[in-house]
Backbone and ligand atoms as CSV (ligand in chain L), in Angstrom:
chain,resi,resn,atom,element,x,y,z
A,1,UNK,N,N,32.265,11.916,63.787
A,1,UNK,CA,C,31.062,11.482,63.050
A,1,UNK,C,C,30.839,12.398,61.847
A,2,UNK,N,N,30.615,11.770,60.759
A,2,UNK,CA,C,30.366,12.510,59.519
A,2,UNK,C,C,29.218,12.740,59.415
A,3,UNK,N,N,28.321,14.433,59.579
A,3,UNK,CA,C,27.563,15.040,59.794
A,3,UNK,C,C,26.757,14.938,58.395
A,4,UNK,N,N,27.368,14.657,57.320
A,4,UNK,CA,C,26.613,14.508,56.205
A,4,UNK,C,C,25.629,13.332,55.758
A,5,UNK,N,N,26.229,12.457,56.498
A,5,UNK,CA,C,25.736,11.122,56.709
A,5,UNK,C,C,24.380,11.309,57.493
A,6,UNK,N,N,24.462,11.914,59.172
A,6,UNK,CA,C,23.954,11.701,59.908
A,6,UNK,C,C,22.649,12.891,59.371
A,7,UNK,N,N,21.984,13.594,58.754
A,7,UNK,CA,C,21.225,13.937,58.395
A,7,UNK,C,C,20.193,13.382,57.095
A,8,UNK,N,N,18.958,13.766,57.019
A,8,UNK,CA,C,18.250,12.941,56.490
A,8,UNK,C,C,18.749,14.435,55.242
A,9,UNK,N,N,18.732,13.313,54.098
A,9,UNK,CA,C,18.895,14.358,52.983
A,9,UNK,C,C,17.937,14.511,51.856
A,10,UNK,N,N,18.086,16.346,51.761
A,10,UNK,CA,C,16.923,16.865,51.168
A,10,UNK,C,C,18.076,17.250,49.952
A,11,UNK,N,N,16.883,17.049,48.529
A,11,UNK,CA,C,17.370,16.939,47.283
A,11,UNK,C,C,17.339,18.659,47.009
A,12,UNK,N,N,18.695,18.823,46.296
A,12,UNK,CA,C,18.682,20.191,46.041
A,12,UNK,C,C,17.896,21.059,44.946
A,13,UNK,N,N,17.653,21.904,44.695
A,13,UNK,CA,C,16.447,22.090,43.993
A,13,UNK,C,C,16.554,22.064,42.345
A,14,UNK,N,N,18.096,21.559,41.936
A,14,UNK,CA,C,18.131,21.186,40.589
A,14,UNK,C,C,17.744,19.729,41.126
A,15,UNK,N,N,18.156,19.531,41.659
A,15,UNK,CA,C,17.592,17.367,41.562
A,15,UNK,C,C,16.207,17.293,41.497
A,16,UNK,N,N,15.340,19.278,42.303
A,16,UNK,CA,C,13.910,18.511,42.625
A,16,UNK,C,C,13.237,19.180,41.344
A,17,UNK,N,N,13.853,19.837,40.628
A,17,UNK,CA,C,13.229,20.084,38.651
A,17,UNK,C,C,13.608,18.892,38.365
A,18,UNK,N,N,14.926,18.216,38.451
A,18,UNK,CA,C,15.243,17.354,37.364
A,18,UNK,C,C,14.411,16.100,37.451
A,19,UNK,N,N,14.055,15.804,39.151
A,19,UNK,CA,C,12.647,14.564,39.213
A,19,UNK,C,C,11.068,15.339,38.609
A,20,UNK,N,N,11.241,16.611,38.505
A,20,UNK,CA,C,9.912,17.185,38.152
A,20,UNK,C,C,9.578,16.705,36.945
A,21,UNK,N,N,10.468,17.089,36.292
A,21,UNK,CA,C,10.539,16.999,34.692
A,21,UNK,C,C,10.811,15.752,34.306
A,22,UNK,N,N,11.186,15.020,35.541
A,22,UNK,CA,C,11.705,13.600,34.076
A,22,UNK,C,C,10.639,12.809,33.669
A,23,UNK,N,N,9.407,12.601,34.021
A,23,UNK,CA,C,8.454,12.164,33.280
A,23,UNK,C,C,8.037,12.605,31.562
A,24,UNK,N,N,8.776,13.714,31.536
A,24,UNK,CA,C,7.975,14.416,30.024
A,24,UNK,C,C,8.848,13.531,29.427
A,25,UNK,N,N,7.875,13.644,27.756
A,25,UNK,CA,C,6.255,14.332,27.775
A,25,UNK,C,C,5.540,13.535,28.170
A,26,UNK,N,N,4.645,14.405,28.478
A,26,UNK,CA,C,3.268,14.215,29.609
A,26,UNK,C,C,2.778,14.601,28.524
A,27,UNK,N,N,0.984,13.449,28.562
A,27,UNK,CA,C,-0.343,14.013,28.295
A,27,UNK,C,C,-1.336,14.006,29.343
A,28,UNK,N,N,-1.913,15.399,29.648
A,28,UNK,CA,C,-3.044,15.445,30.437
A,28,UNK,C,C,-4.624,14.949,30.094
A,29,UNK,N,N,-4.805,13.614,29.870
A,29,UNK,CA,C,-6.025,13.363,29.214
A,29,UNK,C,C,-6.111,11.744,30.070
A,30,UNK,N,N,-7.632,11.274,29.450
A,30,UNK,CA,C,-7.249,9.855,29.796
A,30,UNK,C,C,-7.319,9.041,28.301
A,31,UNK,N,N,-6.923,7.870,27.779
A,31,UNK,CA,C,-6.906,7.346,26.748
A,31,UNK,C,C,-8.123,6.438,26.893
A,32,UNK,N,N,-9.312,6.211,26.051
A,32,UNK,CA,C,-10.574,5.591,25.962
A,32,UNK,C,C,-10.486,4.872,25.037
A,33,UNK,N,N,-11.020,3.289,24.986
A,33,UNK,CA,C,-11.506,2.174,24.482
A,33,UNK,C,C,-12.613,2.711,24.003
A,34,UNK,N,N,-13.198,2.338,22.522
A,34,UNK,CA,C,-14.496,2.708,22.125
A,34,UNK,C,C,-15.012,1.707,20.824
A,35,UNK,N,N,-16.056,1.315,20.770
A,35,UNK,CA,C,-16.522,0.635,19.556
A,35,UNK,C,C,-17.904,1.485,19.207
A,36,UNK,N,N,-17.829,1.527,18.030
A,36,UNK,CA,C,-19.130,2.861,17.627
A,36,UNK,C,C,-19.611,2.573,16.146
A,37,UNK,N,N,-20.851,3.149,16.213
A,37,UNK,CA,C,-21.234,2.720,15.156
A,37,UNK,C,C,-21.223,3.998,13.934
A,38,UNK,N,N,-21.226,3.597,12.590
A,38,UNK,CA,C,-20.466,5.055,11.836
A,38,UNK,C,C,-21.782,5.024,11.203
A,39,UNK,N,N,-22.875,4.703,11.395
A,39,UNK,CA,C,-24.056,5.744,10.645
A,39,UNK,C,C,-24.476,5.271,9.009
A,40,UNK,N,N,-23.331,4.140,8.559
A,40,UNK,CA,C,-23.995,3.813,7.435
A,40,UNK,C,C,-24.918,3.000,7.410
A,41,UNK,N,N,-25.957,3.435,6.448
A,41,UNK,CA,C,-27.398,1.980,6.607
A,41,UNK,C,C,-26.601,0.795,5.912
A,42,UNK,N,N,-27.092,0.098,6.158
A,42,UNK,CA,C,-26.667,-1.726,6.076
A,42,UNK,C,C,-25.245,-1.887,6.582
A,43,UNK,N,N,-24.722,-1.585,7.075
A,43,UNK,CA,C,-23.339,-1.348,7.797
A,43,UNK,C,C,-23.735,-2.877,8.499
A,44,UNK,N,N,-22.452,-3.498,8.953
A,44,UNK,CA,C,-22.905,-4.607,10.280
A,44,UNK,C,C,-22.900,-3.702,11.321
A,45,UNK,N,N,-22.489,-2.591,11.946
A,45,UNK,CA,C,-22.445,-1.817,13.034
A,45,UNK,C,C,-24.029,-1.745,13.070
A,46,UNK,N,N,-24.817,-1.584,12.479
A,46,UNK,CA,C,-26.345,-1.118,12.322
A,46,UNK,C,C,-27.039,-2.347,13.187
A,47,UNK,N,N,-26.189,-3.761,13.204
A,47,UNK,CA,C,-26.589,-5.304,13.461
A,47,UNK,C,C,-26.120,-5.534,14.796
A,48,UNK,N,N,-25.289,-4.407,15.432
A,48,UNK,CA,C,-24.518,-4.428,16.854
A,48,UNK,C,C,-23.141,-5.119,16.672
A,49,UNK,N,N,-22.910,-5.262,15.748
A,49,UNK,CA,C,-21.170,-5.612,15.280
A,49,UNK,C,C,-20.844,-4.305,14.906
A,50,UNK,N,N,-20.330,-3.376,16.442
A,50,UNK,CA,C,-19.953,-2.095,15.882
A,50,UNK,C,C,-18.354,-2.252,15.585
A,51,UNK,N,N,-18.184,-1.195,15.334
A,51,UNK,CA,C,-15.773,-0.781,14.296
A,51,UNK,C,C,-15.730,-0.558,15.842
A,52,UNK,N,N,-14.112,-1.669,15.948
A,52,UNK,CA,C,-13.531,-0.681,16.886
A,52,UNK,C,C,-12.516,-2.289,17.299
A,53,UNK,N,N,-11.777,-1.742,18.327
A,53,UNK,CA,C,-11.870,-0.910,19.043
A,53,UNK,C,C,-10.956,0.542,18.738
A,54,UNK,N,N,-11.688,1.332,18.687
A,54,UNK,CA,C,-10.999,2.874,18.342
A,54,UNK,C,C,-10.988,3.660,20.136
A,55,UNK,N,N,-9.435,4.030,19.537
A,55,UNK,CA,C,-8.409,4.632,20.941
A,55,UNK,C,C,-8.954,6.249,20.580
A,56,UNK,N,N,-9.448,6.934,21.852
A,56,UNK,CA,C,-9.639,8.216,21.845
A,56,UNK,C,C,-8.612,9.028,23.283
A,57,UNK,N,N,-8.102,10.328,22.874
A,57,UNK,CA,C,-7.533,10.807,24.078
A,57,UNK,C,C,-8.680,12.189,24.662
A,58,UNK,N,N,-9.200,11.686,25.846
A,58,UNK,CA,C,-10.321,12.839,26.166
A,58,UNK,C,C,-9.691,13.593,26.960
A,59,UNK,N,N,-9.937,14.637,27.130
A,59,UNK,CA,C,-9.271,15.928,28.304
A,59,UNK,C,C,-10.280,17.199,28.680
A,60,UNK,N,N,-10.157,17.808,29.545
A,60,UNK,CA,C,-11.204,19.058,29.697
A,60,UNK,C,C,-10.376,20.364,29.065
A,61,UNK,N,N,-11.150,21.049,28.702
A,61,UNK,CA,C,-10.170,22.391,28.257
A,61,UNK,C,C,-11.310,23.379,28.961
A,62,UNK,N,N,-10.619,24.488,30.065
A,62,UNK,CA,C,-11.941,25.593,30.066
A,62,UNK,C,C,-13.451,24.708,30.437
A,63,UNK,N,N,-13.638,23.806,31.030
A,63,UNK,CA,C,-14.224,22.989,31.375
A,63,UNK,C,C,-15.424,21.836,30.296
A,64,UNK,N,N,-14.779,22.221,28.981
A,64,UNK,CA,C,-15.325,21.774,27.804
A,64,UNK,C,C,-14.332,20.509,28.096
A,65,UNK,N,N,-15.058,19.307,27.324
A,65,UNK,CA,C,-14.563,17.904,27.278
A,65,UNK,C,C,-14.469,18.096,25.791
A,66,UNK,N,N,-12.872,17.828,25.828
A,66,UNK,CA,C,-12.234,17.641,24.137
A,66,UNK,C,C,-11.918,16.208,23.961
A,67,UNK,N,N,-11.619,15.926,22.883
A,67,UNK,CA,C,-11.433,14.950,22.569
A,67,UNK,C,C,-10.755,14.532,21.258
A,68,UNK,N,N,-9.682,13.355,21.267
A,68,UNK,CA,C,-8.977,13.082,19.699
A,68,UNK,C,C,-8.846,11.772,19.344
A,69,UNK,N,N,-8.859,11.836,18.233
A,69,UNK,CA,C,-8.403,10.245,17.868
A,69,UNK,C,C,-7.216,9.433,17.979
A,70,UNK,N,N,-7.337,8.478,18.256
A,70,UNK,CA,C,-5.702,8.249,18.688
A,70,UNK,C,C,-5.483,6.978,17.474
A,71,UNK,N,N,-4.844,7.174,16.512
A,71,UNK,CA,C,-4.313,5.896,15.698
A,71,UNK,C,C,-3.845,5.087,16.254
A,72,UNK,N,N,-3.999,3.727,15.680
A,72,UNK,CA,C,-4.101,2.640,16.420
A,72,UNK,C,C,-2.059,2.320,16.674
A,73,UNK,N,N,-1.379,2.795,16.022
A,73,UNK,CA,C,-0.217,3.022,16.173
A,73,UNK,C,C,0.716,3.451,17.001
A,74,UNK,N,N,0.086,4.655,17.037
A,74,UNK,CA,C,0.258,5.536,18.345
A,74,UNK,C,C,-0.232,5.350,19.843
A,75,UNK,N,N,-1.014,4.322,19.857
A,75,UNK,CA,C,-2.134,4.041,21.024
A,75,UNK,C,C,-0.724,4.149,22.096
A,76,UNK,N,N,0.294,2.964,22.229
A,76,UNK,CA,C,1.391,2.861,22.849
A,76,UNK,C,C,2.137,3.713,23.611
A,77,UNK,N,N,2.393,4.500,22.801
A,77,UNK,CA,C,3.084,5.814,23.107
A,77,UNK,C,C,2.205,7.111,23.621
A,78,UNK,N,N,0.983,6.979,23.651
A,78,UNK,CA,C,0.161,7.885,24.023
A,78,UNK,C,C,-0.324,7.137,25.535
A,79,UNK,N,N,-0.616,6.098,25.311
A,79,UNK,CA,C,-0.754,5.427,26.459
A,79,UNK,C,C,0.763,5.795,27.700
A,80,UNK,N,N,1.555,5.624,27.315
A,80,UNK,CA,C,2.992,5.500,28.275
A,80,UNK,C,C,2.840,7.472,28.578
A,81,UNK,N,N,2.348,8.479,27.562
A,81,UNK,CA,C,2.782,9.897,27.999
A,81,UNK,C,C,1.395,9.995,28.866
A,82,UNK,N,N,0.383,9.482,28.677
A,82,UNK,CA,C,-0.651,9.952,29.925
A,82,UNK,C,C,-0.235,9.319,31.163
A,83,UNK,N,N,0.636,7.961,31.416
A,83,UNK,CA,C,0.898,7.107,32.909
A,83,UNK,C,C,2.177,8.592,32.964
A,84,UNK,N,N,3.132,8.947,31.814
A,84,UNK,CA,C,3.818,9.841,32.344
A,84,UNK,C,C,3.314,11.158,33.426
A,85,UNK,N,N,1.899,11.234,32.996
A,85,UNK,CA,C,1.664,12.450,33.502
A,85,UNK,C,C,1.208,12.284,35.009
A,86,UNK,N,N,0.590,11.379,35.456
A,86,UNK,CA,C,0.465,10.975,36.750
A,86,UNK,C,C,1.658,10.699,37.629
A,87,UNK,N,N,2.452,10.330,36.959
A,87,UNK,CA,C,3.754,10.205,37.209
A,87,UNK,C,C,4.115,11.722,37.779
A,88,UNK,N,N,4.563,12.845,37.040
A,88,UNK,CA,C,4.350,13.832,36.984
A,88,UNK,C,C,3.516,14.731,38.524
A,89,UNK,N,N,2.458,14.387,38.431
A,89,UNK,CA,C,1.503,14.879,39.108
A,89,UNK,C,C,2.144,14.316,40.478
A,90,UNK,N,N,1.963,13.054,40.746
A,90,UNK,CA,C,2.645,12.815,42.109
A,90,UNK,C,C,3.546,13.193,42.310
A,91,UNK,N,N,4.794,13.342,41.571
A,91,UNK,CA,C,6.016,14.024,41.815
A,91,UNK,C,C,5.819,15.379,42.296
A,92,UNK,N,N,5.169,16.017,41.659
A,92,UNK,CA,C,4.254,17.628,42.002
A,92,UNK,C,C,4.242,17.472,43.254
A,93,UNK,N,N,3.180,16.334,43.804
A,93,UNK,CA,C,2.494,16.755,44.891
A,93,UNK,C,C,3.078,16.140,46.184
A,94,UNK,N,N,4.528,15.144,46.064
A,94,UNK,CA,C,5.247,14.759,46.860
A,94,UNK,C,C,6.088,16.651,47.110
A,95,UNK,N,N,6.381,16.789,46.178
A,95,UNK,CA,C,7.495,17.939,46.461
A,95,UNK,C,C,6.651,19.653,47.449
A,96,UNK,N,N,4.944,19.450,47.152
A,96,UNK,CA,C,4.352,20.242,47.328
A,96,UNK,C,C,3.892,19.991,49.107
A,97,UNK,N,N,4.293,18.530,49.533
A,97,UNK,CA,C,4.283,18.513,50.533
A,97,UNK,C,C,5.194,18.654,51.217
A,98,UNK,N,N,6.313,18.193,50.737
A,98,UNK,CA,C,7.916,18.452,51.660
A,98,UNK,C,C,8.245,19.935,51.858
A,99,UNK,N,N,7.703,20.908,50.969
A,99,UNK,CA,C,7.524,22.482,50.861
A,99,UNK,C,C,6.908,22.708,52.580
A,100,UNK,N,N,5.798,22.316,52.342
A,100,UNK,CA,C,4.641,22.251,53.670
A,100,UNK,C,C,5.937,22.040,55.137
A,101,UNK,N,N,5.815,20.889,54.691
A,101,UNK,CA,C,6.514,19.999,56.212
A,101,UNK,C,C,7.545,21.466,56.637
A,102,UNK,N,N,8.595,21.493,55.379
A,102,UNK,CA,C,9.458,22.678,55.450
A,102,UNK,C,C,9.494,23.802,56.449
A,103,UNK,N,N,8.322,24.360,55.529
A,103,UNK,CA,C,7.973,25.297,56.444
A,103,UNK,C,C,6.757,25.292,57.795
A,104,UNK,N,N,6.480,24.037,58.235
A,104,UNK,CA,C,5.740,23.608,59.134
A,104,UNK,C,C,6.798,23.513,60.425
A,105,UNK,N,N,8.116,23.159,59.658
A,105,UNK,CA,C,9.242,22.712,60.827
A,105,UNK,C,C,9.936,24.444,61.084
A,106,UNK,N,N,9.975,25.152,60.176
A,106,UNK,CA,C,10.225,26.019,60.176
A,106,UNK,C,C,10.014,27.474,61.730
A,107,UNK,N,N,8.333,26.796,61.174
A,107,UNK,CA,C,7.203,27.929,62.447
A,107,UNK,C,C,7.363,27.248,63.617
A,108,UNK,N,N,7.587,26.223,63.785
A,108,UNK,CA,C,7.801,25.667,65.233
A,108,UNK,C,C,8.868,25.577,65.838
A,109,UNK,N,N,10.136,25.826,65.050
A,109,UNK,CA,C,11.453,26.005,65.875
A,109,UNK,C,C,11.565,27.579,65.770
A,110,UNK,N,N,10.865,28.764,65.240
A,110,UNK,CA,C,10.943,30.031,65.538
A,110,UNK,C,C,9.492,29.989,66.680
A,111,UNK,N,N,8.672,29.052,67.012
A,111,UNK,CA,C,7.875,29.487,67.967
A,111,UNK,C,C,8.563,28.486,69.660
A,112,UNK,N,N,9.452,27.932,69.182
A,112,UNK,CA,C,9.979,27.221,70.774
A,112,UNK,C,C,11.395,28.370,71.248
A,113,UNK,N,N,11.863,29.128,70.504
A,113,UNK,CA,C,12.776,30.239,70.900
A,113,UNK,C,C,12.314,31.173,72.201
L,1,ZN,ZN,ZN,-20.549,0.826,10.338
């Protein structure tokens, strides 16, 4: 019996950077829909026909809420690097559990000795 087979296989730790990383680039923000009004008198925005829809990327920094404009161009591609980053994040936190299990399986076959 081929023993390589018969084990469940764990990715070696270049495979588990190379799934870490393959989402980048990553943006840590969320991308916001917005229609707003710009403050000029007689504007139609003034009439509730506000501009928009204008793409913003919001994020916390230091627990301050930042925020940018996102050209309407770019919306696409900014959109696809923030799903990257969740992407990202689960990958994190799949690998942050198999760590766990790891060493969970670890303490219990040095505590049945
Ligand atoms: Zn206006």
């Amino acid at each position: 019996m081929d023993m390589r087979h018969s084990q469940p296989r764990r990715p070696t730790f270049p495979q588990q950077l190379q799934a870490l990383i393959e989402p980048f680039p990553v943006l840590a923000g969320s991308l916001v829909k917005q229609y707003v009004s710009c403050g000029k008198a007689g504007c139609r925005c003034q009439r509730g026909q506000k501009h928009g829809p204008l793409y913003y990327l919001y994020w916390k920094e230091r627990g301050r809420s930042r925020s940018l404009y996102v050209p309407r161009e770019k919306v696409a591609e900014v959109r696809r690097q923030v799903q990257n980053y969740r992407r990202f994040q689960r990958e994190l936190a799949r690998q942050v559990r198999r760590q766990l299990r790891e060493w969970q399986r670890n303490f219990q076959e040095e505590h049945r000795r």
